[in-house]
PyMOL Python script that loads the backbone (N, CA, C, O; Angstrom):
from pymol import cmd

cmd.read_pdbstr("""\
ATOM      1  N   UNK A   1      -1.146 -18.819  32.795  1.00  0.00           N
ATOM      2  CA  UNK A   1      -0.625 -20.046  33.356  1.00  0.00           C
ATOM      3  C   UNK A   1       0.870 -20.122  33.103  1.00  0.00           C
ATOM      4  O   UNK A   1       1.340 -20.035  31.969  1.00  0.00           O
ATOM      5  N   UNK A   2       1.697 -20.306  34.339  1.00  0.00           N
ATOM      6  CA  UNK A   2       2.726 -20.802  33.881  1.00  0.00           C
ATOM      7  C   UNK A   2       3.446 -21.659  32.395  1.00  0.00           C
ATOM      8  O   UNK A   2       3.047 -22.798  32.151  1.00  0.00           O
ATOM      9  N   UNK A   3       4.076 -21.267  31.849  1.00  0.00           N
ATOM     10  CA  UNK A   3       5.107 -22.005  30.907  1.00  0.00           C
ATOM     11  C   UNK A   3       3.818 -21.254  29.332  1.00  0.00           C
ATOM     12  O   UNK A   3       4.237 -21.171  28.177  1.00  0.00           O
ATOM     13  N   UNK A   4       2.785 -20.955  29.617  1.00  0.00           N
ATOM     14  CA  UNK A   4       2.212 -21.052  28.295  1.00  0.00           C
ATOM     15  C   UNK A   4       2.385 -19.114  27.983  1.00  0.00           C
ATOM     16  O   UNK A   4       2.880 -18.319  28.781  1.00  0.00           O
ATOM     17  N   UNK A   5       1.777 -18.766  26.527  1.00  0.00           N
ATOM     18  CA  UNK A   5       2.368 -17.735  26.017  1.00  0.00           C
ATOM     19  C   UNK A   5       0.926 -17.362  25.468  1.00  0.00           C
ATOM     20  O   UNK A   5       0.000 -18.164  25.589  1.00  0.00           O
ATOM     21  N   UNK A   6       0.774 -16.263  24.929  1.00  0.00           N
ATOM     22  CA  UNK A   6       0.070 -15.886  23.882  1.00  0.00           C
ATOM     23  C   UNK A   6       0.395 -14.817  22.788  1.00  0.00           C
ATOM     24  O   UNK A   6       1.566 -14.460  22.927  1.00  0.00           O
ATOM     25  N   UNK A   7      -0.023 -14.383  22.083  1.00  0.00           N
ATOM     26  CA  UNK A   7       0.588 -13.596  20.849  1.00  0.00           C
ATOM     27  C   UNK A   7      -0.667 -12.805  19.993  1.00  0.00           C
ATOM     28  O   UNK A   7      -1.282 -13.553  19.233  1.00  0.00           O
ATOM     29  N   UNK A   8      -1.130 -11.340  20.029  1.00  0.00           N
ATOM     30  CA  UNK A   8      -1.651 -10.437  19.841  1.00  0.00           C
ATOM     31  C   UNK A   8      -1.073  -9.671  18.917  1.00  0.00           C
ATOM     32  O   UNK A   8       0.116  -9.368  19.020  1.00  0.00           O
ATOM     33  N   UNK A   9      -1.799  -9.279  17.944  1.00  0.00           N
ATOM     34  CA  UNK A   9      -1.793  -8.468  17.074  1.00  0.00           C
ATOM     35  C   UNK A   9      -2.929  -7.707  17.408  1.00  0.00           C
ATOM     36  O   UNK A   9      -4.073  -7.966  17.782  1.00  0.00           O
ATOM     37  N   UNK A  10      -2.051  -6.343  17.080  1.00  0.00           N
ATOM     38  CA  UNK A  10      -3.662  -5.092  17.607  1.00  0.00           C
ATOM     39  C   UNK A  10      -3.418  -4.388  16.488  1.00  0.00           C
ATOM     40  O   UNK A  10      -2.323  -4.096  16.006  1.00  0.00           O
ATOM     41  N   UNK A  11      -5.106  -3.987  15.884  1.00  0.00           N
ATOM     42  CA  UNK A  11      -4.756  -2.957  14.593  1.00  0.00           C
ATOM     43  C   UNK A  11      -6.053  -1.835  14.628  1.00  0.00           C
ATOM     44  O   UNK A  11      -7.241  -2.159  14.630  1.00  0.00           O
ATOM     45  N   UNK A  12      -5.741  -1.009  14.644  1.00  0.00           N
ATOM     46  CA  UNK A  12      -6.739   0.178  14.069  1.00  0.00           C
ATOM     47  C   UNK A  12      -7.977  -0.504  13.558  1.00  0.00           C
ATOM     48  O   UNK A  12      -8.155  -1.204  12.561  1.00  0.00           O
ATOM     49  N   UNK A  13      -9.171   0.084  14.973  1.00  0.00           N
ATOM     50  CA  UNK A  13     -10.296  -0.528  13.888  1.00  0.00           C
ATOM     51  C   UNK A  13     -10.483   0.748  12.880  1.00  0.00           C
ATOM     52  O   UNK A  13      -9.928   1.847  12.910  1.00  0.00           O
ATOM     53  N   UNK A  14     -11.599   0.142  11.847  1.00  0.00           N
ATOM     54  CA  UNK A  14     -11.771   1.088  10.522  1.00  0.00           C
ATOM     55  C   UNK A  14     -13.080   1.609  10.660  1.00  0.00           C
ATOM     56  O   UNK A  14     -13.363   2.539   9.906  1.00  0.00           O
ATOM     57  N   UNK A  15     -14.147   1.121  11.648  1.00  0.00           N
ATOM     58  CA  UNK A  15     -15.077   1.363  11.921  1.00  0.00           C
ATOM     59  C   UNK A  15     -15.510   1.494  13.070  1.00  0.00           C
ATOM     60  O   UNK A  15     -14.618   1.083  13.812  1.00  0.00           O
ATOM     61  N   UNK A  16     -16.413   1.850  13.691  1.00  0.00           N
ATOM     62  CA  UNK A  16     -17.002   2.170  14.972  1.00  0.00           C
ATOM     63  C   UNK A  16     -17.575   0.783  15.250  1.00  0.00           C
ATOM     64  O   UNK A  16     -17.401   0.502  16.435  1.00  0.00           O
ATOM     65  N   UNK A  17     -18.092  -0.016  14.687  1.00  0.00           N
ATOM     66  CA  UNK A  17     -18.790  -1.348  15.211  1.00  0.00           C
ATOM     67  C   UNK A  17     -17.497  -2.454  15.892  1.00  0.00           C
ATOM     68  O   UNK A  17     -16.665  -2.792  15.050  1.00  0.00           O
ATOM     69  N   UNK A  18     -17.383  -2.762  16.672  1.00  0.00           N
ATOM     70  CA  UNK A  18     -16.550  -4.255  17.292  1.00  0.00           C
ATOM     71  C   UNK A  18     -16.954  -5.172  16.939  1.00  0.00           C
ATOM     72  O   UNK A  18     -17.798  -5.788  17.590  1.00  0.00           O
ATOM     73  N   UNK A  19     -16.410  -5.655  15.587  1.00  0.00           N
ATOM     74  CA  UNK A  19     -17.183  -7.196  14.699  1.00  0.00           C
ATOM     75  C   UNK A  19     -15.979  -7.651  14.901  1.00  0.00           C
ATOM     76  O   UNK A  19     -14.965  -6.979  15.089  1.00  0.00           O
ATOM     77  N   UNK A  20     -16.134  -9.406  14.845  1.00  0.00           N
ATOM     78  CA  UNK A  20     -15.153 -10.201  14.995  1.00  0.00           C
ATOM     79  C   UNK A  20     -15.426 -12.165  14.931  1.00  0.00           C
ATOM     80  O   UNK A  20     -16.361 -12.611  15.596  1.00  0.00           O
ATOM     81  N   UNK A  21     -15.040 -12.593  14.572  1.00  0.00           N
ATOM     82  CA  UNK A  21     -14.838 -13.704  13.865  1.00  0.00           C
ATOM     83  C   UNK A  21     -14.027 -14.839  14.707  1.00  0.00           C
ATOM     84  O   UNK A  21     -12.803 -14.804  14.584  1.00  0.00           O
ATOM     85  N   UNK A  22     -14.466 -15.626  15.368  1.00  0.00           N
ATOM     86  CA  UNK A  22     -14.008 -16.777  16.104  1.00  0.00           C
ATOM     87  C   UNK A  22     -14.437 -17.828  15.177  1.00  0.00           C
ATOM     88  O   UNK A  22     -15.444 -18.039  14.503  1.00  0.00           O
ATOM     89  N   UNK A  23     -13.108 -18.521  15.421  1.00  0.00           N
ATOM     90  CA  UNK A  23     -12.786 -19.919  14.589  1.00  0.00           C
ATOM     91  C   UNK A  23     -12.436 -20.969  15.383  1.00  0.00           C
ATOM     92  O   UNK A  23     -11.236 -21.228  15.474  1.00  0.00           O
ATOM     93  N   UNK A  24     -13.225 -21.623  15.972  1.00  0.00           N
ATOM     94  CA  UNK A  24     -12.814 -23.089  16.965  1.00  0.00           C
ATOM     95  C   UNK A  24     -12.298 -23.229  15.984  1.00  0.00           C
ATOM     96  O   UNK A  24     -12.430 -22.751  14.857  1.00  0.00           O
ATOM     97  N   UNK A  25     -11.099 -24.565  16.854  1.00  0.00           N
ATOM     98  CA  UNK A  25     -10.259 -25.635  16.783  1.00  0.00           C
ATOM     99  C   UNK A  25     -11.231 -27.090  15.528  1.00  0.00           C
ATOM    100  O   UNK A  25     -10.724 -27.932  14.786  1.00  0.00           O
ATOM    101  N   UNK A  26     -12.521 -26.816  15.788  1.00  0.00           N
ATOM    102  CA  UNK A  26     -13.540 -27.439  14.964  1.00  0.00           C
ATOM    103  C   UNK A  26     -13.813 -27.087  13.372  1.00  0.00           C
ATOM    104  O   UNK A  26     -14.270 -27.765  12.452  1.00  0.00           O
ATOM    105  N   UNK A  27     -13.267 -25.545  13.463  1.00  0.00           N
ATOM    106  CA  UNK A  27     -13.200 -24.895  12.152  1.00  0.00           C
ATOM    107  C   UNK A  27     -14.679 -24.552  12.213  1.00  0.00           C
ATOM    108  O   UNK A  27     -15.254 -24.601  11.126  1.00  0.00           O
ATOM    109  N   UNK A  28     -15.651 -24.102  13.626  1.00  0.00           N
ATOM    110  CA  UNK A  28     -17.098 -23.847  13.334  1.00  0.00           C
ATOM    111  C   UNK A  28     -16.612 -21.841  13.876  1.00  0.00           C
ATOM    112  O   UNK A  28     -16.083 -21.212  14.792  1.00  0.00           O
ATOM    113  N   UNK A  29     -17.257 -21.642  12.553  1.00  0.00           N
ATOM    114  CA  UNK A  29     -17.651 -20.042  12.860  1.00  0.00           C
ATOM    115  C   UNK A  29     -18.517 -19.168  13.430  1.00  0.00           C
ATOM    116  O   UNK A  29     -19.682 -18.936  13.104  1.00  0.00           O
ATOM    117  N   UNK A  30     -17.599 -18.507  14.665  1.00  0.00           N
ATOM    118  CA  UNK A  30     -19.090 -17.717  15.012  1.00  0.00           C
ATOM    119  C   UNK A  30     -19.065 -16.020  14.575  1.00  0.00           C
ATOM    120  O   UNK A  30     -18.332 -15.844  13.603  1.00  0.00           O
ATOM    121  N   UNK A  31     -19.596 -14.977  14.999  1.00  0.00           N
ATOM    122  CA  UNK A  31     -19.205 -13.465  14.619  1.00  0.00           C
ATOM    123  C   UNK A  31     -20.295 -13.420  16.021  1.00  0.00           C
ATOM    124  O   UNK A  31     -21.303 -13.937  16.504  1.00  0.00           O
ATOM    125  N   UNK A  32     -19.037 -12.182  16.281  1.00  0.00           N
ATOM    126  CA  UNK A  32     -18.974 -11.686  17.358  1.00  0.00           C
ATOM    127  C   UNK A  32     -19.320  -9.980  17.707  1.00  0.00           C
ATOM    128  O   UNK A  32     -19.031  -9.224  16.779  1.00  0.00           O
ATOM    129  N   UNK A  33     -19.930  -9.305  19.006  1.00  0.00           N
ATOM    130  CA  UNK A  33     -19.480  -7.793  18.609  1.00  0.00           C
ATOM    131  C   UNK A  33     -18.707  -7.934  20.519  1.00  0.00           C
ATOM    132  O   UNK A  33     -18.513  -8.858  21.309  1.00  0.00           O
ATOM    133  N   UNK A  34     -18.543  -6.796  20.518  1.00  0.00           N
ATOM    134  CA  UNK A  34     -17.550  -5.908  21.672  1.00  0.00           C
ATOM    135  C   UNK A  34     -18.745  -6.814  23.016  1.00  0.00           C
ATOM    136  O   UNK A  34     -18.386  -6.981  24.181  1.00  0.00           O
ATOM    137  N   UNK A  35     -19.804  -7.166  22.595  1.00  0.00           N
ATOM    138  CA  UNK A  35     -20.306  -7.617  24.064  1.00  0.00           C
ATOM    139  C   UNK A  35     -20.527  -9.083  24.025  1.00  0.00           C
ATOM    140  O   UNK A  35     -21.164  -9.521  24.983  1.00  0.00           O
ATOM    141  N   UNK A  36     -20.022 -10.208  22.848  1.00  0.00           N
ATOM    142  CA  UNK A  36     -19.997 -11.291  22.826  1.00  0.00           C
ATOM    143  C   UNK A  36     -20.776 -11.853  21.242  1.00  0.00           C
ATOM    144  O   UNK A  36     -21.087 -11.172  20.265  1.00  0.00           O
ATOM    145  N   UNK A  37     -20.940 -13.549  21.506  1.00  0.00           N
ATOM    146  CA  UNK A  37     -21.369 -13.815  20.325  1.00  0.00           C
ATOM    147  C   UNK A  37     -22.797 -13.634  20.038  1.00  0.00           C
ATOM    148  O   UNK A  37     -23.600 -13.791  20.957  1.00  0.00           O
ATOM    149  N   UNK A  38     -23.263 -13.271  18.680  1.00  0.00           N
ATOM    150  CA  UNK A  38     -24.035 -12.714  18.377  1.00  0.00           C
ATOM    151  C   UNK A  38     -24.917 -14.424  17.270  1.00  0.00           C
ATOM    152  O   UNK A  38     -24.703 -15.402  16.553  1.00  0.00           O
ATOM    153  N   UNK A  39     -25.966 -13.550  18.014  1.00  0.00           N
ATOM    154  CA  UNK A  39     -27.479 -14.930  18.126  1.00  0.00           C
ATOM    155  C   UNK A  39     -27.648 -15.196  16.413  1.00  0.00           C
ATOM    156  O   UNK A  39     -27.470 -14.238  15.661  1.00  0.00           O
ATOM    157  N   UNK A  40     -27.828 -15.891  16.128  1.00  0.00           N
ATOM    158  CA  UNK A  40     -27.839 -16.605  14.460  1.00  0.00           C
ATOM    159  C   UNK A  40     -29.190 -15.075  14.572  1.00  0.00           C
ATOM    160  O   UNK A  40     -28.351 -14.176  14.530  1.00  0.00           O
ATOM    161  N   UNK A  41     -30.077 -14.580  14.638  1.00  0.00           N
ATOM    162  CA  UNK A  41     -31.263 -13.494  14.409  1.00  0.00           C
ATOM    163  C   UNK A  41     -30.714 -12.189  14.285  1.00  0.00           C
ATOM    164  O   UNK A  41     -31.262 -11.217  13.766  1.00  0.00           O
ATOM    165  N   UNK A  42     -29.343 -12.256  14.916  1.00  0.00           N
ATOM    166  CA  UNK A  42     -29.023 -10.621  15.503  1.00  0.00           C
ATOM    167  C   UNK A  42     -28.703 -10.169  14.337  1.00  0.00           C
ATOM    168  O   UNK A  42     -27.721 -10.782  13.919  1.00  0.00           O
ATOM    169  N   UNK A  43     -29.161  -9.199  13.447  1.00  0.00           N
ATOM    170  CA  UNK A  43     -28.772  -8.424  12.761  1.00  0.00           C
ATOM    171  C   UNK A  43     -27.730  -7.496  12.666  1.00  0.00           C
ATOM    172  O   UNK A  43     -27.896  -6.770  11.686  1.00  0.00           O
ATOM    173  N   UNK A  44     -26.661  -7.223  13.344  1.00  0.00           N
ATOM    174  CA  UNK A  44     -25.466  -6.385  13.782  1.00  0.00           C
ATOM    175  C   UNK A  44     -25.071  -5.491  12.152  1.00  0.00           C
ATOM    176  O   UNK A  44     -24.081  -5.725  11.459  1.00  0.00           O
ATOM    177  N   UNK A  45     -25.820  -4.781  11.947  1.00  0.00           N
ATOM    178  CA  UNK A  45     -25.307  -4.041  10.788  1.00  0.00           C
ATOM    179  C   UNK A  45     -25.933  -4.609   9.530  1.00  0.00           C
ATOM    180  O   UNK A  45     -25.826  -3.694   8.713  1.00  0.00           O
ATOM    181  N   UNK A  46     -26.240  -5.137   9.228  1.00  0.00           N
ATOM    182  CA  UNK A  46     -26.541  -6.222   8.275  1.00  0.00           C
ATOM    183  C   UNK A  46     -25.821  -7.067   7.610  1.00  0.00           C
ATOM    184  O   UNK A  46     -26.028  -7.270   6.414  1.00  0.00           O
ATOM    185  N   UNK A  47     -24.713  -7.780   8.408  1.00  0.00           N
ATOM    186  CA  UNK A  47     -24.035  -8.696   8.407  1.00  0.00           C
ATOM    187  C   UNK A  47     -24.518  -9.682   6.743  1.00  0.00           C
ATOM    188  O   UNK A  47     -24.263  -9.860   5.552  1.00  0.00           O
ATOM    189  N   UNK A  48     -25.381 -10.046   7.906  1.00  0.00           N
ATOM    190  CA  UNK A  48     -26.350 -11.313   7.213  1.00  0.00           C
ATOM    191  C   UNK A  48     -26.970 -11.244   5.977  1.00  0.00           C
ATOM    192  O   UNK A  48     -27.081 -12.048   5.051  1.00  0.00           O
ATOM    193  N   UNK A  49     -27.434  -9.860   6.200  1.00  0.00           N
ATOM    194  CA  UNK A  49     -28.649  -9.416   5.147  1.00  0.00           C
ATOM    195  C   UNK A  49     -27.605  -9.742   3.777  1.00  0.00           C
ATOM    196  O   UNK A  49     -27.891 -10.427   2.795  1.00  0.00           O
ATOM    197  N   UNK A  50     -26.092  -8.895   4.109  1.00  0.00           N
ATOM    198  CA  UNK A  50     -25.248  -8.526   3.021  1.00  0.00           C
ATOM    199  C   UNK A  50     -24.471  -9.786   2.422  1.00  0.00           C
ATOM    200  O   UNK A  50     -23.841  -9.755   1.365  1.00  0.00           O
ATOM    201  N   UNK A  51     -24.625 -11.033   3.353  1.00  0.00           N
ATOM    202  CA  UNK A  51     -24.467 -12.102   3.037  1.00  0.00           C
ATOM    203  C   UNK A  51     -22.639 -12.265   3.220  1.00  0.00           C
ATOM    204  O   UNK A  51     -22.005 -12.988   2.451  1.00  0.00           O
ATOM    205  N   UNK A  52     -21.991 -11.503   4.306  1.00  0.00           N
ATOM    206  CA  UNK A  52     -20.899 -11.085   4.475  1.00  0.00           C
ATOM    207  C   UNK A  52     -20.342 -12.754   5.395  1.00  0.00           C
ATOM    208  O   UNK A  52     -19.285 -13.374   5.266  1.00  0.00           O
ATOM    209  N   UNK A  53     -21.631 -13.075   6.345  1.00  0.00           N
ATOM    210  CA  UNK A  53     -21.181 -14.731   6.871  1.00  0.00           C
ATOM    211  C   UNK A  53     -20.607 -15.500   5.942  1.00  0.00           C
ATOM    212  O   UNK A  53     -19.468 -15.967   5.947  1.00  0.00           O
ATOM    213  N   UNK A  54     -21.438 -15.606   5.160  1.00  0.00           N
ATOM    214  CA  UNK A  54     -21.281 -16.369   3.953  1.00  0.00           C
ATOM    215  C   UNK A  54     -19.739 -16.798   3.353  1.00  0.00           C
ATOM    216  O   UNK A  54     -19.066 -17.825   3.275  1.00  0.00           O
ATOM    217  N   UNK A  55     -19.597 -15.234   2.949  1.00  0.00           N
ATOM    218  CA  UNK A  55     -18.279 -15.025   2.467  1.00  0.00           C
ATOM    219  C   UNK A  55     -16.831 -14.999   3.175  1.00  0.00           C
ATOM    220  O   UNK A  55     -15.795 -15.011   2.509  1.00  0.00           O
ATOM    221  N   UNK A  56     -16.847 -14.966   4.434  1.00  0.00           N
ATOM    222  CA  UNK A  56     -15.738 -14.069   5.238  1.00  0.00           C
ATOM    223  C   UNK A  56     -15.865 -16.039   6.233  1.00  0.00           C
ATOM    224  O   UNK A  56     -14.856 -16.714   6.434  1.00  0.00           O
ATOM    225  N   UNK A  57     -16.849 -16.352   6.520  1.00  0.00           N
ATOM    226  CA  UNK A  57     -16.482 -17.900   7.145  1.00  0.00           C
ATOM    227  C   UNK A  57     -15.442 -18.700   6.531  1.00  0.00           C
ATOM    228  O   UNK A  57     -14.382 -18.814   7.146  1.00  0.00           O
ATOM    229  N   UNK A  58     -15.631 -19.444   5.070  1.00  0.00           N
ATOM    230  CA  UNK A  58     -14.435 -19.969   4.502  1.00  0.00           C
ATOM    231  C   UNK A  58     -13.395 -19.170   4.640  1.00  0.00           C
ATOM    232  O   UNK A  58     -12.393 -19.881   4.711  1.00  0.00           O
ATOM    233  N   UNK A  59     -13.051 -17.747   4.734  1.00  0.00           N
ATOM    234  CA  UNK A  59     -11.959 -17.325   4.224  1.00  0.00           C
ATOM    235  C   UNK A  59     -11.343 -17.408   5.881  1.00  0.00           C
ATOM    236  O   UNK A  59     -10.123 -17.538   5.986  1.00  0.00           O
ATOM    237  N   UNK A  60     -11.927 -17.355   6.777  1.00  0.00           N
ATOM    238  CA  UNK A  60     -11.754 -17.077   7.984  1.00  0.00           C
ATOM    239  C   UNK A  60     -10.962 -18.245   8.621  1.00  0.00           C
ATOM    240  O   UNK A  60      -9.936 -18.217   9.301  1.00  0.00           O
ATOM    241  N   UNK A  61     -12.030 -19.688   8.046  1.00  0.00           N
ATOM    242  CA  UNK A  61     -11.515 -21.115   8.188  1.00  0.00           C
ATOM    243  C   UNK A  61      -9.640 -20.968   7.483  1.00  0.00           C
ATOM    244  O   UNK A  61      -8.599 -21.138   8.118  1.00  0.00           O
ATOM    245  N   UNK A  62      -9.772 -20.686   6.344  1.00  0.00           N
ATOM    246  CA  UNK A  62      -8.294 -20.773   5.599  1.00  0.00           C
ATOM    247  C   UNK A  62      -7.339 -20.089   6.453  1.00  0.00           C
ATOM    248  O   UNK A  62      -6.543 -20.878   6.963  1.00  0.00           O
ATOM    249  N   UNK A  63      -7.209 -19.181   6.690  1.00  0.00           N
ATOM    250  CA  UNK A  63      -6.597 -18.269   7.565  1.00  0.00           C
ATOM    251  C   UNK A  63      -6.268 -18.884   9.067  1.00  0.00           C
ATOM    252  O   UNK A  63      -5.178 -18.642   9.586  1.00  0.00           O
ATOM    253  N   UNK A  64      -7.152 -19.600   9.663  1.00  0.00           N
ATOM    254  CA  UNK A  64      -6.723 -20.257  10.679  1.00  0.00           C
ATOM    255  C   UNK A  64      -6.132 -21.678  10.131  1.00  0.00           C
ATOM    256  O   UNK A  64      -5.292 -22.274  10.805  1.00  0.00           O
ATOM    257  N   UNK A  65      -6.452 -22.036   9.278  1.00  0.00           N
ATOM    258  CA  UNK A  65      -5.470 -23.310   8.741  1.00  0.00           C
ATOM    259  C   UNK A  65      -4.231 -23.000   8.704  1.00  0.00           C
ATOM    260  O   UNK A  65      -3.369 -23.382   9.496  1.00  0.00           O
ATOM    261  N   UNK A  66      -4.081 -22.228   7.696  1.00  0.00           N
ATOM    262  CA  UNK A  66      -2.439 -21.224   7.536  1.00  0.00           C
ATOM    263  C   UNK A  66      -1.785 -20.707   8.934  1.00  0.00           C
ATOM    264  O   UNK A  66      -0.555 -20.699   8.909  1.00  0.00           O
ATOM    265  N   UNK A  67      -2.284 -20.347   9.944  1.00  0.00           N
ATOM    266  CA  UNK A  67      -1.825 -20.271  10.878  1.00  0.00           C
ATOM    267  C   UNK A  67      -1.298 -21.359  11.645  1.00  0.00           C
ATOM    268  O   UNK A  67      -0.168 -21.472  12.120  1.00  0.00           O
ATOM    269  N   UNK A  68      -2.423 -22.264  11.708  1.00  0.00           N
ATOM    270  CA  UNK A  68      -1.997 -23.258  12.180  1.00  0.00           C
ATOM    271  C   UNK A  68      -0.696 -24.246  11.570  1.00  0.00           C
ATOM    272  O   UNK A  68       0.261 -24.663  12.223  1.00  0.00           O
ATOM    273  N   UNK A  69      -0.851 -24.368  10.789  1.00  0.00           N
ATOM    274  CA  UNK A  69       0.458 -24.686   9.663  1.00  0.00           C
ATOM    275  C   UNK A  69       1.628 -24.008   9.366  1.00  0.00           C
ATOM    276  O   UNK A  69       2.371 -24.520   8.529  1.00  0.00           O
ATOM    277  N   UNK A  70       1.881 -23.166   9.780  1.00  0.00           N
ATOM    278  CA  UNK A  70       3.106 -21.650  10.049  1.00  0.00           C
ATOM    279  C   UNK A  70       3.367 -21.924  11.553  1.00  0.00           C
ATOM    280  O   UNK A  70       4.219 -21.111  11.913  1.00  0.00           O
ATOM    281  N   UNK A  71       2.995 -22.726  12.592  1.00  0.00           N
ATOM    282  CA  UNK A  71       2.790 -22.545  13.660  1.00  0.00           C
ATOM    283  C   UNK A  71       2.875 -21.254  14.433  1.00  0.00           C
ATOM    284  O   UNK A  71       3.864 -20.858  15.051  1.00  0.00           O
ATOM    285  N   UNK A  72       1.737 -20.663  14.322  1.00  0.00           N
ATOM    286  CA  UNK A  72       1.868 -19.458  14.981  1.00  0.00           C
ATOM    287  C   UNK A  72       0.466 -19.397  15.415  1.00  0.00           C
ATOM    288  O   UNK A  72       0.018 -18.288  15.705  1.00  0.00           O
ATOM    289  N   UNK A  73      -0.525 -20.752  15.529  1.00  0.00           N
ATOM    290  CA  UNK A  73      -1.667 -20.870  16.082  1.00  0.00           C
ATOM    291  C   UNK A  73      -1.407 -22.552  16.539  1.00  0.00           C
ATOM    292  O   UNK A  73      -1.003 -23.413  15.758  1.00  0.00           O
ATOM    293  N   UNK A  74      -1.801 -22.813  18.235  1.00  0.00           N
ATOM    294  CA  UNK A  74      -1.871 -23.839  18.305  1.00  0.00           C
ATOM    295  C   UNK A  74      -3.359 -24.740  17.245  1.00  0.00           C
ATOM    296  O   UNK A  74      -4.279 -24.194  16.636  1.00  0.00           O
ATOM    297  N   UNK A  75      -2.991 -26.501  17.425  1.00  0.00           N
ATOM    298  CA  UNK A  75      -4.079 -27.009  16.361  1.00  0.00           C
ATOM    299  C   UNK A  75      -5.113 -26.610  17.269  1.00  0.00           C
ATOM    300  O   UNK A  75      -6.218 -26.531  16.734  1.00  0.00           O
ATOM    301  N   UNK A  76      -5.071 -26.338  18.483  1.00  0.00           N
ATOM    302  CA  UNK A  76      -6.339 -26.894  19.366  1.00  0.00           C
ATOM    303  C   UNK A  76      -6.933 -25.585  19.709  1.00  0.00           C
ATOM    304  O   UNK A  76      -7.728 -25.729  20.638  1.00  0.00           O
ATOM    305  N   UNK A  77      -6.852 -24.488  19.348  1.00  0.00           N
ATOM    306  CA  UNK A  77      -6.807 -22.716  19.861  1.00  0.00           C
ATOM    307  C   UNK A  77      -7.833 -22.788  19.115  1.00  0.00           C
ATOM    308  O   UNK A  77      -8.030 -23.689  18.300  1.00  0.00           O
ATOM    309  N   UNK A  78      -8.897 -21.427  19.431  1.00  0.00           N
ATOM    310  CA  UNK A  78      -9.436 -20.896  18.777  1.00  0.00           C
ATOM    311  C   UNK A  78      -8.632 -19.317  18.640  1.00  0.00           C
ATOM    312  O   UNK A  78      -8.077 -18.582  19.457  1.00  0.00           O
ATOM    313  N   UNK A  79      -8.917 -19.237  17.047  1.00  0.00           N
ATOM    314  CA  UNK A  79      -8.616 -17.461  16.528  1.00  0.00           C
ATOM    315  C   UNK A  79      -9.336 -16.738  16.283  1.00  0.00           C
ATOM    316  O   UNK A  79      -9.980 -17.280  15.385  1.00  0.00           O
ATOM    317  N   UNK A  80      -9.723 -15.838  16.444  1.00  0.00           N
ATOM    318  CA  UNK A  80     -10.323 -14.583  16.844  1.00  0.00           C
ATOM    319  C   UNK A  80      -9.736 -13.472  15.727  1.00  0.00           C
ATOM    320  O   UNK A  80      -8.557 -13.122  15.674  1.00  0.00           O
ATOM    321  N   UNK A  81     -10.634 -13.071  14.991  1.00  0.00           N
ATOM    322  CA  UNK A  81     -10.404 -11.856  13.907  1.00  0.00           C
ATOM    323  C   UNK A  81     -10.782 -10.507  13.890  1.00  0.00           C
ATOM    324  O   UNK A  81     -10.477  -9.792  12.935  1.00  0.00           O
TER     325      UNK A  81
END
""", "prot")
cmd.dss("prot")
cmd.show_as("cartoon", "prot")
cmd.util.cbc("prot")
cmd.orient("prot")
C-alpha cells in the first residue's frame, strides 16, 4: 500500500523444520510451520511434548513488547519469529 513500509530480517535457518512464532497485537501466541498455523494437537517435532510453547510464548510476548517500545514494531502489528 502506498505510504506504508515493512522491515525484514532474514537469517539462516539452523534446522530443516520452518517453525515460527506469531505474536498478535493481543500478545496471543500462535506457532507456526512453512504451511501455516499449527492445530493446538499437531505435534510438529515435539514442540509440545518438550514443553518448548510453554517457554518460548512469554519470551516471544517480551520481545514484541521491546519492539514495540524501540519503535521498530507498530502497537497494532503482529511479529512473526
Amino acid at each position: 500500500m502506498a505510504g506504508e513500509s515493512s522491515s525484514y530480517i532474514v537469517t539462516e535457518k539452523l534446522h530443516g523444520a520452518n517453525f515460527s512464532l506469531v505474536i498478535s497485537a493481543e500478545e496471543q501466541v500462535a506457532f507456526a510451520s512453512s504451511s501455516g498455523i499449527l492445530a493446538e494437537n499437531d505435534p510438529f517435532f515435539g514442540f509440545r511434548s518438550q514443553s518448548l510453547d510453554a517457554s518460548l510464548a512469554p519470551k516471544a510476548r517480551a520481545l514484541r513488547a521491546g519492539l514495540v517500545e524501540a519503535g521498530a514494531a507498530a502497537a497494532d502489528a503482529s511479529v512473526i519469529i
